[in-house]
TORVEXKE-802778 format. One record per atom (N, C-alpha, C): chain; atom name; x, z, y negated. Coordinates in Angstrom, 3 decimals, padded with zeros to 6 digits. Layout:
REM residues N
chain  atom  xx  zz  yy
A  CA  X  Z  Y .
...
//
This chain:
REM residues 115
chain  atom  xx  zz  yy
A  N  -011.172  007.419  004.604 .
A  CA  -011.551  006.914  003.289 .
A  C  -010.826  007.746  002.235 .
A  N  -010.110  006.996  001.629 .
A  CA  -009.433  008.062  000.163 .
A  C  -010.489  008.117  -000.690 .
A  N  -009.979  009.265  -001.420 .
A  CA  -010.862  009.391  -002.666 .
A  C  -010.430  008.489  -003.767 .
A  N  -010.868  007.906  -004.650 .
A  CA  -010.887  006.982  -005.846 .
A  C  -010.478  008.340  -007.194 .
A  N  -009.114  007.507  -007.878 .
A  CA  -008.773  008.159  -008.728 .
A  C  -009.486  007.559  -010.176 .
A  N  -010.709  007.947  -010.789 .
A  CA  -011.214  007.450  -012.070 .
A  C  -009.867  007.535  -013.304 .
A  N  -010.557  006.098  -013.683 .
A  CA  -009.286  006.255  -014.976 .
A  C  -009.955  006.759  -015.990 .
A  N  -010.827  007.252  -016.438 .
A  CA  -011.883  008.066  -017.099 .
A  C  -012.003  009.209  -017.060 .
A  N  -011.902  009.751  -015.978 .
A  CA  -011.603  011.306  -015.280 .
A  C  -013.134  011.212  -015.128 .
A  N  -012.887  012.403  -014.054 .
A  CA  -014.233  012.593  -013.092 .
A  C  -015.661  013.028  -013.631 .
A  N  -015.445  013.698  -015.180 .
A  CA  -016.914  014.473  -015.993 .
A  C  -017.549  012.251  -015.888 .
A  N  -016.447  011.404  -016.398 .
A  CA  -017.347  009.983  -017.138 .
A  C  -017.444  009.673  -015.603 .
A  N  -016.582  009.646  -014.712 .
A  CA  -017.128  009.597  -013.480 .
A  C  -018.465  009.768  -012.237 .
A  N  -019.189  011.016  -012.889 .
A  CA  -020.127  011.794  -012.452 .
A  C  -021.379  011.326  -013.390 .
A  N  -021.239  011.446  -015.281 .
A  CA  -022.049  010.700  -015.654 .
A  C  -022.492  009.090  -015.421 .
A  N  -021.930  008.647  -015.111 .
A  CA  -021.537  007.086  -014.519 .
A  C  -022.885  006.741  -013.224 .
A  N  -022.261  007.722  -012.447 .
A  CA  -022.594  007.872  -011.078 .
A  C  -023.836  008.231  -011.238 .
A  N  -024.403  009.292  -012.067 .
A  CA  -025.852  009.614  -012.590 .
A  C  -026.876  008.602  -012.880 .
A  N  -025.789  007.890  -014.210 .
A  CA  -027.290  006.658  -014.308 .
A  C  -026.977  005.838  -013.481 .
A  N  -026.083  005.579  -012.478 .
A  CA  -026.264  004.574  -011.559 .
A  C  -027.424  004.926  -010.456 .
A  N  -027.488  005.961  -010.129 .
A  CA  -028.494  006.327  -009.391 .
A  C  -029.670  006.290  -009.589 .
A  N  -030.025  006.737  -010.925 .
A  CA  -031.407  006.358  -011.818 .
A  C  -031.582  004.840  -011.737 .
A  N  -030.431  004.018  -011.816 .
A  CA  -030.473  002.685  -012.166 .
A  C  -031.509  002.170  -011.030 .
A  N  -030.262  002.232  -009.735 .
A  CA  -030.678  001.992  -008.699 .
A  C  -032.130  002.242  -007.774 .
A  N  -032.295  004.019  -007.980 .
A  CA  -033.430  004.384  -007.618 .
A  C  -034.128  005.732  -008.492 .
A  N  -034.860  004.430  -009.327 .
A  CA  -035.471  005.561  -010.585 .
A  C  -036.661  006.446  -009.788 .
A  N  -037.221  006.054  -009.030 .
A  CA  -038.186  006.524  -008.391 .
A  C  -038.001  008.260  -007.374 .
A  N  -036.672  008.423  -007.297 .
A  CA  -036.377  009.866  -007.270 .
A  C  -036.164  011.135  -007.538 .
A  N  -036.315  010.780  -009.098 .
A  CA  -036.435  011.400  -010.176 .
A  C  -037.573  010.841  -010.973 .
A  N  -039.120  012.212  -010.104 .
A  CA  -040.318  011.663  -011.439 .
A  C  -040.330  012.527  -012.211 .
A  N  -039.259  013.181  -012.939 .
A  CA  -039.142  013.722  -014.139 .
A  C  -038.429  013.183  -015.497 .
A  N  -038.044  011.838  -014.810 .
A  CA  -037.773  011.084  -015.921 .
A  C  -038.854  010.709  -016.928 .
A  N  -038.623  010.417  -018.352 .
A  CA  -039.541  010.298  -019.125 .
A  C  -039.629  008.800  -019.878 .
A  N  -040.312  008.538  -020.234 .
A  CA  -040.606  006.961  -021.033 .
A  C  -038.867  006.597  -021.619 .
A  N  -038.777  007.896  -022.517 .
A  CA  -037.090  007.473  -022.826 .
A  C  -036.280  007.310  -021.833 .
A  N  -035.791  007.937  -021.019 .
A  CA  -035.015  007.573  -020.062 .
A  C  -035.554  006.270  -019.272 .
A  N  -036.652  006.194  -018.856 .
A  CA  -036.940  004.773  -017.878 .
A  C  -036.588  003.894  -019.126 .
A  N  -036.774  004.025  -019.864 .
A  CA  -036.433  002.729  -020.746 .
A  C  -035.064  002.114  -020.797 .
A  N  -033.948  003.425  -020.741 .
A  CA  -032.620  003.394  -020.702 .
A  C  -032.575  002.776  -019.359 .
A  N  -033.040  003.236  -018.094 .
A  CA  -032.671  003.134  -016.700 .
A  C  -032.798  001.209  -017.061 .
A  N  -034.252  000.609  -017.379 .
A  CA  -034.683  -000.336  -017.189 .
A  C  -033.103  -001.595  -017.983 .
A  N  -033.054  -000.746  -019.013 .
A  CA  -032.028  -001.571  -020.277 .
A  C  -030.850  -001.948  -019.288 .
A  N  -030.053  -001.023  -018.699 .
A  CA  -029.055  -000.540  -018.339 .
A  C  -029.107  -001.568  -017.244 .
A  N  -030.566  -001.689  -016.018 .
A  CA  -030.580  -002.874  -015.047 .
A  C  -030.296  -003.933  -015.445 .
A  N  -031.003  -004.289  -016.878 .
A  CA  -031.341  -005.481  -017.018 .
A  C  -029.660  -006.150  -017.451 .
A  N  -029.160  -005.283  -018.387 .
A  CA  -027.362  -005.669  -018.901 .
A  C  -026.780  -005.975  -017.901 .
A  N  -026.683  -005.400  -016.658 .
A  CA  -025.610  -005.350  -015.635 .
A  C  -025.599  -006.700  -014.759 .
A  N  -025.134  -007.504  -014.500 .
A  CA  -024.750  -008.313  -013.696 .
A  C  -025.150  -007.515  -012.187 .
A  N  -025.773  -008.645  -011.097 .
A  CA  -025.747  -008.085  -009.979 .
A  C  -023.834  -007.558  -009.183 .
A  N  -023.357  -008.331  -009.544 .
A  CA  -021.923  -008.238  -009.183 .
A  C  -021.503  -006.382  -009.498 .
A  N  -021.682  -006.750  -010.792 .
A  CA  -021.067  -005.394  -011.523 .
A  C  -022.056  -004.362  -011.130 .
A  N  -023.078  -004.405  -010.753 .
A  CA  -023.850  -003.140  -009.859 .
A  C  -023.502  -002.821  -008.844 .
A  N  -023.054  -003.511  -008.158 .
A  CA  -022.820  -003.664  -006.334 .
A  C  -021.289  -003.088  -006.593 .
A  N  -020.137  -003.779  -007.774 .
A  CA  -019.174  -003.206  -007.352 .
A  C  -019.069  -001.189  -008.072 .
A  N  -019.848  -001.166  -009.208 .
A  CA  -019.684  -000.053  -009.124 .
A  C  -020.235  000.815  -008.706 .
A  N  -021.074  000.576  -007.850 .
A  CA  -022.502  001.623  -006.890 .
A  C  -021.142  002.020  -006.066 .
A  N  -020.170  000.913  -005.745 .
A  CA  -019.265  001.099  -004.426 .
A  C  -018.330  002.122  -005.128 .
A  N  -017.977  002.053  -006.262 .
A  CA  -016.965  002.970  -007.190 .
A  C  -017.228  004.662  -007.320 .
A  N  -018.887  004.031  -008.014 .
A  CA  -018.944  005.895  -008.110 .
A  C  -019.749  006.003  -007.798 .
A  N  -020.787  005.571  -007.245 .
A  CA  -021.882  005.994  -005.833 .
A  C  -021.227  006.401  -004.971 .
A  N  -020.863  005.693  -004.287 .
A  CA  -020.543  005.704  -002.414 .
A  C  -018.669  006.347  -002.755 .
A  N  -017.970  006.484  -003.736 .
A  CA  -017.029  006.991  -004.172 .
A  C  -016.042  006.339  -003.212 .
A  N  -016.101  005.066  -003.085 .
A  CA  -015.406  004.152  -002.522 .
A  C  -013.971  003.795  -003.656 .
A  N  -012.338  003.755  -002.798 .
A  CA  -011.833  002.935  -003.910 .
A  C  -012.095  001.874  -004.605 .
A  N  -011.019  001.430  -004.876 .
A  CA  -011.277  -000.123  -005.121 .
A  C  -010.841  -000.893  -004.036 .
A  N  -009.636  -000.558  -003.466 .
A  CA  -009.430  -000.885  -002.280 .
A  C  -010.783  -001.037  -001.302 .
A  N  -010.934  -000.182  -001.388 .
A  CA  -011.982  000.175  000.119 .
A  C  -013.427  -001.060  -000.328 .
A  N  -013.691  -000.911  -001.890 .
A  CA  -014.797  -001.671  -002.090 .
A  C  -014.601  -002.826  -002.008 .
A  N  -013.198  -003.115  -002.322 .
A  CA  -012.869  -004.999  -002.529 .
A  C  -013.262  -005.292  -000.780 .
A  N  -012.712  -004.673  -000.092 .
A  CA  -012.811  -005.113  001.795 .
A  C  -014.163  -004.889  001.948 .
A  N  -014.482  -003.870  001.342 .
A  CA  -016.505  -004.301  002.033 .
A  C  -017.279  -005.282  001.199 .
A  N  -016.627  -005.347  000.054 .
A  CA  -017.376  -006.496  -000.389 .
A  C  -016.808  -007.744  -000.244 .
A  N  -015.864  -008.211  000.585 .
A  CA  -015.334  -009.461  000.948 .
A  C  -014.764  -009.911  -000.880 .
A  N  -014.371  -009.155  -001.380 .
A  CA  -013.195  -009.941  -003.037 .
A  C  -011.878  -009.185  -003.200 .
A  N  -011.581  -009.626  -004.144 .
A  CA  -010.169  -009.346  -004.355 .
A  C  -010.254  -007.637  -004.961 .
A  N  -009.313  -007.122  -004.952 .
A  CA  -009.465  -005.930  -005.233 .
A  C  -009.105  -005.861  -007.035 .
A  N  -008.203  -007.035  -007.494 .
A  CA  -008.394  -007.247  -008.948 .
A  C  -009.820  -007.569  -009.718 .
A  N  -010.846  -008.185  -008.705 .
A  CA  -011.590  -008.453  -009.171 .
A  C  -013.049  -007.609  -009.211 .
A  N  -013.009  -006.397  -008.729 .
A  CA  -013.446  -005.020  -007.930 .
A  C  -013.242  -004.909  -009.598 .
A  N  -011.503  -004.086  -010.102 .
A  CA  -011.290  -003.794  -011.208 .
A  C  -011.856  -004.222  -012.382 .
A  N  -011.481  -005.822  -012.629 .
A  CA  -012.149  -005.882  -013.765 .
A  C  -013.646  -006.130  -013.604 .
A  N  -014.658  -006.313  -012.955 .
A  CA  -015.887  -006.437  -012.946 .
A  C  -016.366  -004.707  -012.989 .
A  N  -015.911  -003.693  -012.203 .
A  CA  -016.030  -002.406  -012.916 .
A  C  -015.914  -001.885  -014.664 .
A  N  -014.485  -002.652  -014.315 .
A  CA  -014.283  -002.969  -016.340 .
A  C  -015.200  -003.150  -017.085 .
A  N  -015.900  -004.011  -016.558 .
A  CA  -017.002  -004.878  -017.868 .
A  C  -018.315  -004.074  -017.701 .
A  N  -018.605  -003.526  -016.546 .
A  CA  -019.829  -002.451  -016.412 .
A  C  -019.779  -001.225  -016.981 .
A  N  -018.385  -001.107  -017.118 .
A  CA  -018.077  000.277  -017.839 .
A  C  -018.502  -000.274  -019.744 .
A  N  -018.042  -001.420  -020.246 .
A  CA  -018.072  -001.481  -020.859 .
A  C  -019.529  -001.653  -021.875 .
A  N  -020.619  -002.408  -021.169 .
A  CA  -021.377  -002.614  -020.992 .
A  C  -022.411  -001.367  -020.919 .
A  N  -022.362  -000.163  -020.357 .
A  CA  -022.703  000.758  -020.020 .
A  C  -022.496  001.955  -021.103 .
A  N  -021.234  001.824  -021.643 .
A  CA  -020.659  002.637  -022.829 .
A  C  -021.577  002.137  -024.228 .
A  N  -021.459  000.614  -024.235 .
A  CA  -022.285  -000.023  -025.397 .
A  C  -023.877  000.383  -025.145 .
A  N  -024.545  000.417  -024.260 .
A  CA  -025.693  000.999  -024.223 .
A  C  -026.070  002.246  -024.663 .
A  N  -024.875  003.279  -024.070 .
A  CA  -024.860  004.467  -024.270 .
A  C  -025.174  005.176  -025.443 .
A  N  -023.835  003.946  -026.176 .
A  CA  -023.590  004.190  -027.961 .
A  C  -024.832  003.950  -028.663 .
A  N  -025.599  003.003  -028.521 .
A  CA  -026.521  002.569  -028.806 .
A  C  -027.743  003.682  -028.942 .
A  N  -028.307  003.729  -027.678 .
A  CA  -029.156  005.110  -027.016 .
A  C  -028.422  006.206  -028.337 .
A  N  -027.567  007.002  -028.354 .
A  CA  -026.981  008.175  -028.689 .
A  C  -027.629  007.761  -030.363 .
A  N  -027.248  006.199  -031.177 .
A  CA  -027.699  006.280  -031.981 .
A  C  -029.085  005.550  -032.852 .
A  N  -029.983  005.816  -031.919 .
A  CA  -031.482  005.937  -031.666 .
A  C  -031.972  007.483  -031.963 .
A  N  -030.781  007.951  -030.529 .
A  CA  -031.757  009.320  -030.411 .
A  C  -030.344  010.343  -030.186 .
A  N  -029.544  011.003  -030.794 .
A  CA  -028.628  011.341  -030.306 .
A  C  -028.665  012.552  -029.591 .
A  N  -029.814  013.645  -030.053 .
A  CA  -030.151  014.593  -029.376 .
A  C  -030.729  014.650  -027.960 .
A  N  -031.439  013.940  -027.759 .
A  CA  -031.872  013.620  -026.351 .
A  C  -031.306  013.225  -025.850 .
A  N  -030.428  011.989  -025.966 .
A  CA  -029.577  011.786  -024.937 .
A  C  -028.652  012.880  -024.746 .
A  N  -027.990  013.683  -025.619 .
A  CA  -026.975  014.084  -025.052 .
A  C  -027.821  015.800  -024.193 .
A  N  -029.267  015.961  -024.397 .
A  CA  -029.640  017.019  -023.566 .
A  C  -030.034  016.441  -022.456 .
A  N  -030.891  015.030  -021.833 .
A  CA  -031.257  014.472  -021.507 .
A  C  -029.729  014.127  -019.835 .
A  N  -028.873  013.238  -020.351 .
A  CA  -028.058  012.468  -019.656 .
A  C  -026.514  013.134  -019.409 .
A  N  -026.043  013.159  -020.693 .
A  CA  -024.843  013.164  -020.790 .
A  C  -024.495  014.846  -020.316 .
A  N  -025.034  015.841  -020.738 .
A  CA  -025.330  017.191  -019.962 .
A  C  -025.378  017.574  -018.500 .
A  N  -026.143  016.222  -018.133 .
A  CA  -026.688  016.357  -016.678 .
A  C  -025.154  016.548  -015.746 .
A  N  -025.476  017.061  -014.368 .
A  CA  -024.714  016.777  -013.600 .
A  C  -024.920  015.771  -012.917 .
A  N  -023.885  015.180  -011.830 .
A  CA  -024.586  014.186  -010.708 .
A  C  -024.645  015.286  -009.826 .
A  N  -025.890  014.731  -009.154 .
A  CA  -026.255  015.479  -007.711 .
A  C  -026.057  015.288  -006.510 .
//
């Protein structure tokens, strides 16, 4: 398995990978708080099932795109841009969140490491 080169570089990589994990399984972290589940919940609800599945495979499972397009039976262009639009999607939330609350999020999320 190669490693996946982020076109973001690896810090938006790792944050990425963070709330995807929250996304996925908020229930592993019960130190999350009303603000954050709210984000986790927002963040489910925006995403297309497509665009979860392909980027859980991106920066979860740190699958290429290559590698994700063949396990997920699609094209590997289409791996790309459906990552595209989750990124994008994900950034607009972000922005959003930051200007709500900009202090918390950025002690909260953007600080964090992935684990």
């Amino acid at each position: 398995m190669s490693r996946p080169v982020y076109r973001r570089g690896e810090p938006y990589a790792q944050k990425t990978a963070h709330l995807l994990r929250h996304m996925v399984h908020p229930e592993l972290d019960p130190a999350l708080d009303q603000y954050q589940l709210a984000l986790v919940k927002e963040l489910r609800d925006k995403l297309t099932p497509r665009e979860t599945e392909c980027m859980v495979h991106y920066y979860l499972l740190r699958e290429s795109m290559r590698e994700a397009a063949l396990r997920l039976g699609i094209n590997i262009s289409t791996v790309s841009r459906t990552v595209e639009r989750g990124e994008a999607k994900l950034d607009s939330l972000l922005k959003l969140a930051a200007s709500i609350s900009p202090i918390r999020l950025n002690q909260d999320w953007s600080d964090r490491r992935a684990s």
